[in-house]
C-alpha angles and dihedrals in degrees: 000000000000121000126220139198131203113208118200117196114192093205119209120260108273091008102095083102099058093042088053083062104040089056090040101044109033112357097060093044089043087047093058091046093058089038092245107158127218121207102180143333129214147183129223112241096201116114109239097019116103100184125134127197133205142177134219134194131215140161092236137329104276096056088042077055104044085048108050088046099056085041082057101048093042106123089219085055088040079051099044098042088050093050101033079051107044086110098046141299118304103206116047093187139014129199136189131202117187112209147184133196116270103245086224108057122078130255106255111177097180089079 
């Protein structure tokens, strides 16, 4: 059974843009190179919320754990956060959800 994990990023104010390029420009493409997999990104509609969401997917724990530390302590992401940052953090919270399948509810792989 798959893991996921459901990543919430509470954004700056004035920084969803920056966070927008660093994912699109670096983090996708560091992500892949560790095999870490996407499922989906949002963000959030609310006015005055900056929050976006994303989800991960991973075979267990062990292997979700093995993988994003390797992805941290990757020189090119050191590089990228330090740069992406130099006028001050992005992301002023992070939070992660760790999540199954519900056993009820059907498989449904066009989502």
């Amino acid at each position: 059974m798959m893991l996921y994990e459901l990543r919430i990023y509470h954004i700056a104010t004035g920084k969803m843009e920056d966070i927008h390029n660093r994912f699109a420009n670096y983090t996708l493409r560091l992500f892949a190179k560790h095999d870490m997999h996407v499922r989906d990104f949002w963000v959030e509609t609310e006015p005055g919320h900056n929050r976006l969401c994303y989800v991960m997917e991973y075979p267990d724990r062990e292997t979700r754990d093995r993988k994003i530390d390797a992805f941290r302590s990757d020189p090119e992401w050191i590089e990228v956060t330090a740069q992406s940052e130099r006028r001050g953090p992005i992301v002023e919270k992070r939070e992660s959800i760790f999540l199954k399948k519900a056993p009820f509810f059907p498989n449904n792989s066009s989502t």
